[in-house]
N, C-alpha and C positions, 0 to 999 in steps of 0.2 A: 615502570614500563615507559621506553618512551614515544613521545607525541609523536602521536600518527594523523595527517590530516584525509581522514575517512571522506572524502568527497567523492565525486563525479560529473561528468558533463554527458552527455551523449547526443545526435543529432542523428532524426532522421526524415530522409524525404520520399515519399511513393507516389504514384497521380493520385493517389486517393486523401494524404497527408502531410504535413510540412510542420515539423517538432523540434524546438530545441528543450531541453530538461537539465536544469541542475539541479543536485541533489544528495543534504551533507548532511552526516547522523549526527552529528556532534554542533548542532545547531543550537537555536534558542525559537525557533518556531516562527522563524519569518519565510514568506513567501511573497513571488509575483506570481499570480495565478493570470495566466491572459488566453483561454480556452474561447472558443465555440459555443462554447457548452456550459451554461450557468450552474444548473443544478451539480453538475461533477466539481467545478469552483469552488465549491460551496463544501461539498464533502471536502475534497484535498486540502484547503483550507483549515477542518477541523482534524484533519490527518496529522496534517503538519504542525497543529497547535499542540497540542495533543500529546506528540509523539516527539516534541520539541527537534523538528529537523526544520532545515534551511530547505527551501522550495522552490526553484524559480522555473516556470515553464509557459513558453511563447507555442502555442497551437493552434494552428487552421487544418480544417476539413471541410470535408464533399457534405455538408450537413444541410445542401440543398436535396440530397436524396436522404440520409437520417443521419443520427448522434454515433452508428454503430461502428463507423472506422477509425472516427476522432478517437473515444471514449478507449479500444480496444489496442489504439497504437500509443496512447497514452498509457497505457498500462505496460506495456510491450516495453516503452522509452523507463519508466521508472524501476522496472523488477531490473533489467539492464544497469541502471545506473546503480540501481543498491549492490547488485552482486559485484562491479567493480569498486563502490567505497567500501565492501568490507576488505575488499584485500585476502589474503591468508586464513583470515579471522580466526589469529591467534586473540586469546585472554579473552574470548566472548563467553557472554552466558549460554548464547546456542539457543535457548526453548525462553520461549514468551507466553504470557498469559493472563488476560485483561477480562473482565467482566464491566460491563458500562451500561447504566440506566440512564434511559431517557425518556422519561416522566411516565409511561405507560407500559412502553418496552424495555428488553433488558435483553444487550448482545454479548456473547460472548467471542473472543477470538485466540485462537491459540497458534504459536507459531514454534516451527522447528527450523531453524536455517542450516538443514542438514544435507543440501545438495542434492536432495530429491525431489523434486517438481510433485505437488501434490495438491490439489484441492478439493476439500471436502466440506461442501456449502448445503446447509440445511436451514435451509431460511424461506419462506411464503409470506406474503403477503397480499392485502386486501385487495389492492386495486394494482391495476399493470402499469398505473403511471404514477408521477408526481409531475406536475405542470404537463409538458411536451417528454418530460425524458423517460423513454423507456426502466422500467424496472427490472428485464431482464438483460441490461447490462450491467448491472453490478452484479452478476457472475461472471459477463464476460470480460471486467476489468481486473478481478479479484482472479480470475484462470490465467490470464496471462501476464498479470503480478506477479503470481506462483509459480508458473512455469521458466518464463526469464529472469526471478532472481533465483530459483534453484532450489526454492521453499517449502518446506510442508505447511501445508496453511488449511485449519480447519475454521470456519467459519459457524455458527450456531446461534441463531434467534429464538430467545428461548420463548418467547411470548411478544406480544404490540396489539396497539388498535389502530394506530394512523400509521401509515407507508412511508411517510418524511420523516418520523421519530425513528422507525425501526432501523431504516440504513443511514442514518444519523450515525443511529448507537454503536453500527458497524464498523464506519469508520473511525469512529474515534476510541475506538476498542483495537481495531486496528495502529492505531500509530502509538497505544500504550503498550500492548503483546509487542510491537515491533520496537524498541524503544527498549524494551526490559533486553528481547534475545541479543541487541546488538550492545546491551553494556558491556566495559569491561568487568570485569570482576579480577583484583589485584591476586586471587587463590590460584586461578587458571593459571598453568604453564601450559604453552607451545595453543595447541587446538584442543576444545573439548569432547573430545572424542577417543575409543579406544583404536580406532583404525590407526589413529596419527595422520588423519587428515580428514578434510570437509568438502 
């Protein structure tokens, strides 16, 4: 088959945020991560290690009032960037699927990149935070991951006792399920799918 450079750029600005995102499957798991927002750094970080994609994202936000428009349009910029580096997404594997321990907990994450916006997150946790940053926006990054790139995306924590280990293990269950669906696999002809399309 031949070399396709699966990347993307995307940029955006509202009074509430100011995003540039690049973002390339066929990486080796480098990034700039320059957010607002530590603790999400620190996840995408292991996203991108992980999940061996190229990362580079420059973000400011209204994070004098909270982390919740940065954190949501960051996810908004990345599901965008991934649905334009798949292209066609001819020769993909289509479905992902990672199980990841982190030393107490164990996430699971499963992905379909079948053009249907889907998230289904079953995950609680002890405490509502870790440092300052909300824990109930890693739903709302992982809803609008899922929504703008087009994905069915099930999320599942099967167990934890610390709140930083569990969505740890998410994300970087995330960039393994996402990493498998976005290979090629040389058996694929055209899209895999029986519709003849994704």
């Amino acid at each position: 088959m031949e070399a396709v450079n699966r990347s993307a750029r995307i940029s955006r600005k509202t009074n509430e945020t100011d995003i540039t995102l690049g973002f390339g499957i066929d990486g080796e798991g480098k990034n700039r991560l320059e957010t607002d927002v530590p603790f999400l750094n620190h996840m995408l970080d292991l996203f991108a290690k992980h999940g061996q994609f190229n990362l580079d994202i420059v973000a400011k936000g209204d994070i004098e009032i909270d982390y919740h428009h940065t954190v949501e349009d960051i996810g908004i910029c990345l599901g965008q960037a991934l649905r334009e580096a798949l292209g066609d997404k001819k020769g993909i594997k289509r479905y992902g699927n990672a199980f990841v321990p982190m030393d107490e907990s164990l996430a699971q994450v499963v992905i379909d990149l079948s053009n249907r916006p889907h998230l289904e997150y079953r995950a609680a946790y002890p405490s509502t935070q870790v440092g300052q940053f909300p824990t109930e926006l890693v739903h709302e990054f992982l809803w609008k991951l899922a929504l703008e790139a087009r994905m069915n995306l099930h999320v599942i924590l099967h167990y934890g006792q610390n709140t930083h280990h569990m969505i740890e293990a998410i994300f970087k269950a995330l960039g393994r399920a996402l990493d498998e669906a976005t290979s090629i696999d040389p058996r694929v002809k055209g899209v895999p799918s029986t519709k003849g399309v994704l």
